[in-house]
C-alpha positions as CSV (number, residue, x, y, z in Angstrom):
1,X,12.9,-80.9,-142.2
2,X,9.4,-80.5,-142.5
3,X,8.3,-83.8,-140.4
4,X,10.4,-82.3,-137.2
5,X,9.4,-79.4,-137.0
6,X,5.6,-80.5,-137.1
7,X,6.5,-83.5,-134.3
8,X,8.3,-80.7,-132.1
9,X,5.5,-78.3,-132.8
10,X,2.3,-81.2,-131.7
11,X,4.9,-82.4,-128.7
12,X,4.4,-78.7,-127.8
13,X,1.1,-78.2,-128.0
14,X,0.0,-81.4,-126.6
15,X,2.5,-80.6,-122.9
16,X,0.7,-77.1,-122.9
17,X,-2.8,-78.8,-123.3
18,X,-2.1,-81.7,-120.7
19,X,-1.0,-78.6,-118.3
20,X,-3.7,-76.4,-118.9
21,X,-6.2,-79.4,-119.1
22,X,-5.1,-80.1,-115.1
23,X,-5.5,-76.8,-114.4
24,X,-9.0,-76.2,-115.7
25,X,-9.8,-79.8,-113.4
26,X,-12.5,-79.7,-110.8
27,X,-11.7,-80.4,-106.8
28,X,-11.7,-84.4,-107.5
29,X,-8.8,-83.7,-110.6
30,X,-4.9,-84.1,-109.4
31,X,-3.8,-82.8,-106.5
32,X,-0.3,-82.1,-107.5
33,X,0.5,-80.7,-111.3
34,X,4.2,-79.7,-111.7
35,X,6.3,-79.5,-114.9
36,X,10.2,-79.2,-115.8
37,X,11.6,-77.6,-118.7
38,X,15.1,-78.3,-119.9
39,X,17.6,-77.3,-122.4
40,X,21.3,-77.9,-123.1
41,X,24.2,-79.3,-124.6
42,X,24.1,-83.1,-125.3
43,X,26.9,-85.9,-126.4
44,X,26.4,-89.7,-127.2
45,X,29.5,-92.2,-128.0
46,X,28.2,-93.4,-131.0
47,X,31.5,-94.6,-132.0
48,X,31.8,-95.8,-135.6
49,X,33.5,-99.0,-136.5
50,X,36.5,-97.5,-137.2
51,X,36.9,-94.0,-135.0
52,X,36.0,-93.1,-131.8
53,X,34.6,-89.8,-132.4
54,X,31.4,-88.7,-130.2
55,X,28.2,-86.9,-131.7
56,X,28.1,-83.6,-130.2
57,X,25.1,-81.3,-130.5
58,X,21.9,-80.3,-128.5
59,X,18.7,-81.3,-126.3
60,X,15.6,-80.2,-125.3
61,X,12.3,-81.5,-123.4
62,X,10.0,-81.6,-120.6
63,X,8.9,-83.8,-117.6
64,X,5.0,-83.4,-116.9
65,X,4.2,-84.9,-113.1
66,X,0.9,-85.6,-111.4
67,X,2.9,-86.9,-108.6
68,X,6.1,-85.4,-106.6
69,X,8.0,-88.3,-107.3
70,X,6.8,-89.4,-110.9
71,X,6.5,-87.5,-114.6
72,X,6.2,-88.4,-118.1
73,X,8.9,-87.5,-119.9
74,X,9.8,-86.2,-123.7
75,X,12.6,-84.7,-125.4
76,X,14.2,-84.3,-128.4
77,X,18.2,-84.4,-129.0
78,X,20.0,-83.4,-132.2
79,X,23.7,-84.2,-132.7
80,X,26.5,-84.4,-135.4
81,X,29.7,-86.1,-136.4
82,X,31.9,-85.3,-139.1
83,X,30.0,-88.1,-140.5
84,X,26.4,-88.0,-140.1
85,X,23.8,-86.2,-138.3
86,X,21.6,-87.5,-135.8
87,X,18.0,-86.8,-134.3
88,X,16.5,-88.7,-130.9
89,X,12.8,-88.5,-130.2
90,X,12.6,-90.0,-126.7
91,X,9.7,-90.5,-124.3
92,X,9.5,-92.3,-120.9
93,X,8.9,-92.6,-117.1
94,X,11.0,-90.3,-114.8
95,X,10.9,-90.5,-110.7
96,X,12.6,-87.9,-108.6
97,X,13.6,-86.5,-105.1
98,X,12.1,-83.2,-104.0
99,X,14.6,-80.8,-104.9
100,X,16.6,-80.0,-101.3
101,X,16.5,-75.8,-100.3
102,X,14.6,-76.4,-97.1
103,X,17.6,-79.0,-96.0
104,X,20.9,-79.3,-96.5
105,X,20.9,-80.9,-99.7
106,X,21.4,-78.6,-103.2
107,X,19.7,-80.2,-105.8
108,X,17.4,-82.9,-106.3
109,X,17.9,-86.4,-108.4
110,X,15.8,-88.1,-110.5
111,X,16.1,-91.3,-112.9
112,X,14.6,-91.8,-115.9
113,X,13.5,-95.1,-118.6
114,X,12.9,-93.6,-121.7
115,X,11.8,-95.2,-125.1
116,X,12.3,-93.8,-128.9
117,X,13.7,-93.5,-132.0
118,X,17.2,-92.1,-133.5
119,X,17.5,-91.4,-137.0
120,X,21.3,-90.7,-138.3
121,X,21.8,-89.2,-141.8
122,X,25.2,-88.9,-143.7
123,X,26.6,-85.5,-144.5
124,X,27.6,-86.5,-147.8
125,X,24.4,-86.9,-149.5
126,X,23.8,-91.0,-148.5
127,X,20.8,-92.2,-147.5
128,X,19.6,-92.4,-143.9
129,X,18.9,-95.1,-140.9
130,X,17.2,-95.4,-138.4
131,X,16.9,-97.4,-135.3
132,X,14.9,-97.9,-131.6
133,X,16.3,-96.8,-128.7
134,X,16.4,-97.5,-124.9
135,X,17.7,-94.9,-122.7
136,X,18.2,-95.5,-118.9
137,X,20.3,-92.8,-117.0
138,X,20.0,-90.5,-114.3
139,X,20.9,-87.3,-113.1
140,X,21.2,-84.4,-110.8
141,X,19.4,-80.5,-110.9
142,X,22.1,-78.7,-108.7
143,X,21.2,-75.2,-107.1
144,X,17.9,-75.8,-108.8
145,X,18.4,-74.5,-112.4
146,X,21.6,-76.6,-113.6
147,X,20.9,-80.0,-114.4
148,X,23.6,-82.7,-115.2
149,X,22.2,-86.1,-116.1
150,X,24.4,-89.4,-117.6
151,X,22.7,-92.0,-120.0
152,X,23.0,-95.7,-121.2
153,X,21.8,-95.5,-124.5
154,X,20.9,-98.3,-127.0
155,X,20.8,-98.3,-130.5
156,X,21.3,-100.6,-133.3
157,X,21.9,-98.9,-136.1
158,X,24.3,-100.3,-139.0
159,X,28.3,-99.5,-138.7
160,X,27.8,-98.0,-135.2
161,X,28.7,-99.1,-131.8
162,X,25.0,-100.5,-130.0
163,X,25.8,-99.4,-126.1
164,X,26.7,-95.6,-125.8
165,X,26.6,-93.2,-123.2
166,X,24.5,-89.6,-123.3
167,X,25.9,-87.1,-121.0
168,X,23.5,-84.2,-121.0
169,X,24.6,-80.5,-119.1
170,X,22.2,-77.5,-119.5
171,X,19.7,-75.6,-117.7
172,X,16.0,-76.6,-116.2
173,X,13.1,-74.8,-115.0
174,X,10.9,-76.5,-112.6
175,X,7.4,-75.0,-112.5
176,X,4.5,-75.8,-109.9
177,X,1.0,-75.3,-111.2
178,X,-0.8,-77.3,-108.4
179,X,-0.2,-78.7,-104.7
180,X,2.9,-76.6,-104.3
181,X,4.6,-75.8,-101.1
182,X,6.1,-72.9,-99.7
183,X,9.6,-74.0,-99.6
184,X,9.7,-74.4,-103.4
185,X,10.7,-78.1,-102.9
186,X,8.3,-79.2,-106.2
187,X,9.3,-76.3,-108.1
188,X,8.5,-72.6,-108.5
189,X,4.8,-72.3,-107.7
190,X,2.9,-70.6,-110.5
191,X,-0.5,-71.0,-109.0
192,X,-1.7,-72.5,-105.6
């Protein structure tokens, strides 16, 4: 318990640096500084070899971008089965539209490669795995603060099926510290 808590707690701190580092940037720093916060309900099909049930549980993380179109990405996922637990620390690229309100459009899409590690635990006191993963997926933030988003996820851990899929539904918040425009396309502009 103790080792996620402190990774959660330095992912933290180290997005809020990063943010507040390219604020504090002189005229020749980025242009453009924008972050997304999300949060929601999150399932994976990681099947076992002999049921089909999916783990069911939570996620959370955040996309930092120095670019409209680009971020680095983090989040963390926790999910059960009647089974087992399981906890995914991910990290990646992302890329993504501009999010639509000036147009006709209602949401912006983005796409994602991320890279991590899952780590499952039995509920009935056996040991624990653990395995790398590969998540590629993509999604949509409709109406700006609902975000669904659909993954291919691979794992290889022992007894359990190695190509899932994530479906992840929750909320977002997409802030704009720097470079924003009027028409929140980037995000809701905290500072110009």
């Amino acid at each position: 318990m103790f080792d996620r808590r402190v990774w959660l707690l330095t992912a933290t701190l180290l997005w809020i640096s990063a943010v507040a580092h390219a604020q504090s940037q002189a005229p020749a720093g980025p242009t453009f500084v924008a972050a997304d916060f999300f949060g929601g309900l999150s399932v994976i099909s990681i099947s076992g070899e002999e049921d089909e049930i999916a783990a069911k549980g939570w996620e959370v993380g955040s996309t930092l971008r120095f670019q409209p179109w680009w971020g680095i990405k983090a989040g963390f996922a926790r999910t059960k089965r009647p089974d087992s637990h399981q906890w995914q620390y991910l990290g990646g690229l992302e890329v993504a539209t501009k999010h639509g309100l000036s147009g006709n459009a209602v949401g912006r899409g983005f796409a994602h490669a991320l890279v991590g590690y899952i780590k499952e635990r039995a509920t009935d006191g056996g040991g624990s795995k653990g395995s790398p993963e590969l998540v590629l997926g993509a999604g949509l933030d409709v109406l700006f603060f609902f975000r669904l988003q659909v993954d291919y996820a691979r794992i290889n851990l022992p007894t359990r099926s190695k190509n899932n899929v994530r479906v992840f539904v929750g909320g977002v918040v997409p802030l704009c510290f720097k470079g924003c425009d009027a028409n929140w396309e980037y995000g809701i502009p905290i500072r110009q």
